[in-house]
C-alpha positions in Angstrom: -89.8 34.3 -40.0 -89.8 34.8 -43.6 -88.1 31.4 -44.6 -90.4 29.9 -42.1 -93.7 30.7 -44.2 -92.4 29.7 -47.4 -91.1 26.0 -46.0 -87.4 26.7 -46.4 -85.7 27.4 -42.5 -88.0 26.9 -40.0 -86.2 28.1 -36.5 -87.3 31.9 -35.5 -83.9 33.0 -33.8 -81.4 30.1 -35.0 -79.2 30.5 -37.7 -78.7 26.7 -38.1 -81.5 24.1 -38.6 -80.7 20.4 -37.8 -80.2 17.7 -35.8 -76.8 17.0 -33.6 -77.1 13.3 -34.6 -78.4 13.5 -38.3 -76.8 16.6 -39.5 -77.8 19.8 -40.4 -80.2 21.2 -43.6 -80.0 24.8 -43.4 -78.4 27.6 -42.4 -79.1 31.4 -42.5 -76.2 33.7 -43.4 -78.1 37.0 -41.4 -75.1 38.9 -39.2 -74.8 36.7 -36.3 -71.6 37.2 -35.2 -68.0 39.5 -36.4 -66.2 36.7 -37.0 -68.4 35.9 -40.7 -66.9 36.2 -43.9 -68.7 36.1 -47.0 -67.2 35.5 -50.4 -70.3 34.3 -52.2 -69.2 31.0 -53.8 -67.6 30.5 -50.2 -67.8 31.5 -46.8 -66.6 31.3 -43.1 -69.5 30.6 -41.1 -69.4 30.6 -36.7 -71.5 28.4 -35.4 -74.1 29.1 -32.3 -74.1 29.1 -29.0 -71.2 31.0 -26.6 -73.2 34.5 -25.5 -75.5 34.5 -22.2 -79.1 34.9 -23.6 -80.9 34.4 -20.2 -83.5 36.8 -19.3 -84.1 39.6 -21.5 -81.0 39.3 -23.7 -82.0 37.0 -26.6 -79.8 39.5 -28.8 -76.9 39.8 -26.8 -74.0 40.0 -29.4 -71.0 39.5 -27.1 -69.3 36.1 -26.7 -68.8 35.5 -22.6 -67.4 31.5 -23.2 -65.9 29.3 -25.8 -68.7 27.6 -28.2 -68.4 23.7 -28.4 -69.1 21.0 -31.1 -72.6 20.1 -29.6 -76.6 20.7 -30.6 -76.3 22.8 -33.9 -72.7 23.0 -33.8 -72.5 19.5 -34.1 -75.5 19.2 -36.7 -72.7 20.6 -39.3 -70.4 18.9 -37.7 -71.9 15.7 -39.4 -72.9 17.1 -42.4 -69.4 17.7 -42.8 -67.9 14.3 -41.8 -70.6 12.6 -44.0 -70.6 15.3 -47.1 -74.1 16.2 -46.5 -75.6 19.1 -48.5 -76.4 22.2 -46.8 -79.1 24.6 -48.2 -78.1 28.6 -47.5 -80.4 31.3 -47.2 -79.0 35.2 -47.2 -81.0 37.8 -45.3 -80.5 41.4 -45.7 -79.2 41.8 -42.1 -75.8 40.6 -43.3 -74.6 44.0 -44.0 -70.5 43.4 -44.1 -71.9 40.5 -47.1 -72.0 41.9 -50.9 -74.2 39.0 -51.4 -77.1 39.4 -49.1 -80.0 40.4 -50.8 -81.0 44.5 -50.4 -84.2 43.1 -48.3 -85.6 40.4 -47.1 -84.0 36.7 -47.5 -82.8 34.8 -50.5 -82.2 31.3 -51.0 -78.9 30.7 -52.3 -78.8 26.9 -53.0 -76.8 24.3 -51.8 -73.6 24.1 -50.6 -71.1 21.7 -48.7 -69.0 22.0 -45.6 -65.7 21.2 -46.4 -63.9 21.5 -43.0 -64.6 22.9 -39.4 -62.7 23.7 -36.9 -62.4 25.5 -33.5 -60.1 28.5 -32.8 -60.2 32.1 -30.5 -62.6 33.8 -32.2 -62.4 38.4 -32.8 -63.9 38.7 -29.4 -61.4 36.4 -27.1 -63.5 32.9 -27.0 -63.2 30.1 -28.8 -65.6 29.5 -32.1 -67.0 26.8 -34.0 -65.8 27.7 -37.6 -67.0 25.6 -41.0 -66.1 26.5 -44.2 -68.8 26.2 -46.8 -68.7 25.5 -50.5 -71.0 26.2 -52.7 -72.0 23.2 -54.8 -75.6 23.6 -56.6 -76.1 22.8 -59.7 -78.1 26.5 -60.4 -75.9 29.0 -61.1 -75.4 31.7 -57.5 -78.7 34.4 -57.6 -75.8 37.4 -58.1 -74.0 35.5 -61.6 -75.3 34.9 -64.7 -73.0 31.9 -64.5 -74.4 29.3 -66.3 -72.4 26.4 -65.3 -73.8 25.5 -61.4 -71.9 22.9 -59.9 -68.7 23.3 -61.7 -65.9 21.9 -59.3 -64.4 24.7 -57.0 -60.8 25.1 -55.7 -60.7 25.3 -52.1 -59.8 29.0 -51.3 -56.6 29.3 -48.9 -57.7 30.0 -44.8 -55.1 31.6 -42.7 -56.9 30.9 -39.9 -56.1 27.1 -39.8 -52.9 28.3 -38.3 -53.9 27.6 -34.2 -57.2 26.5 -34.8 -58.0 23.4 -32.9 -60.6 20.1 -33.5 -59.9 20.2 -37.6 -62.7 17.9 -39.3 -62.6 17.2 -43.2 -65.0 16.3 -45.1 -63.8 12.4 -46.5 -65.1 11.2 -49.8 -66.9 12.1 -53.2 -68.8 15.3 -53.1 -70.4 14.5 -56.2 -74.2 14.1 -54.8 -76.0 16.0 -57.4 -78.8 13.9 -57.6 -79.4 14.6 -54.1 -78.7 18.3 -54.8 -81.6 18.0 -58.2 -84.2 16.5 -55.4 -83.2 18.7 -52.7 -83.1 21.9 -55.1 -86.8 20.8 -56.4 -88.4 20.8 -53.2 -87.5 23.6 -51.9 -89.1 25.1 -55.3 -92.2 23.2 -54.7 -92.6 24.2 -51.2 -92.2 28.1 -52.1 -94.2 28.1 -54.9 -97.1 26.1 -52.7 -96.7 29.5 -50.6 -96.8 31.6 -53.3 -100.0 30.7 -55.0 -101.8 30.6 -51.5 
């Protein structure tokens, strides 16, 4: 709800904000499911869907069937066939993250999905996996690095080994302009809800 007020990640519940045809904008790194992995510059995201939240169990943490590439899913999807930049926001219920802020949420900039994938995910179904780069030109809120958007080696994932539906990302990832705009906004639209 937090990101919501200041203009920055406006679903309640959903981790991802997009659209399945145009892509996806943001996503919120918050504890969602086991199979996360946070490495700050980089991380392993699991997309939504694949847990029965009829009734009363809209926090039901157990996968009971295999997520597909549709609705959010698909939003990255696109961003990462088309190199679309991906705003992140940490919340402080990521606890197995050394990144996530100590409370609330953080916006941690911009950062690109270089490849998704599906494979059989810690709890025995299979899982939409993307694996995000960061790319902002701001240096990360936990560095005093000074450079920003520096080009990044792609870290080594063992998991590709069995995973299934492998998307790259094809083309320049240089879109820093894009990054510049999309980086100001979001500044413009917090402080708008700061000075309220």
């Amino acid at each position: 709800m937090e990101c919501r007020q200041w203009g920055a990640h406006f679903p309640d519940v959903a981790g991802i904000a997009g659209q399945s045809t145009h892509g996806a904008q943001f996503v919120a790194l918050s504890g969602g499911y086991v199979d996360d992995e946070d490495h700050g510059e980089w991380f392993l995201y699991t997309g939504s869907g694949g847990r029965d939240l009829s009734g009363n169990k809209r926090t039901n943490k157990n996968q009971s069937f295999d997520q597909q590439f549709e609705k959010m899913n698909e939003a990255l999807r696109v961003s990462c066939q088309k190199g679309y930049p991906v705003c992140v926001v940490r919340s402080h219920k990521e606890k197995c993250s050394s990144y996530a802020p100590e409370e609330g949420v953080r916006y941690d900039g911009v950062y690109r999905i270089e490849k998704c994938w599906r494979k059989v995910g810690i709890q025995g179904h299979k899982v939409c996996r993307y694996l995000f780069v960061r790319c902002d030109n701001e240096p990360a809120p936990w560095t005093i690095d000074l450079s920003g958007a520096r080009p990044r080696l792609l870290p080594t994932i063992k998991e590709f080994k069995g995973a299934v539906d492998i998307t790259e990302r094809k083309g320049d990832p240089s879109f820093h302009h894009l990054l510049s705009k999309i980086h100001q906004l979001v500044l413009d639209v917090s402080s708008l809800f700061l000075h309220r």
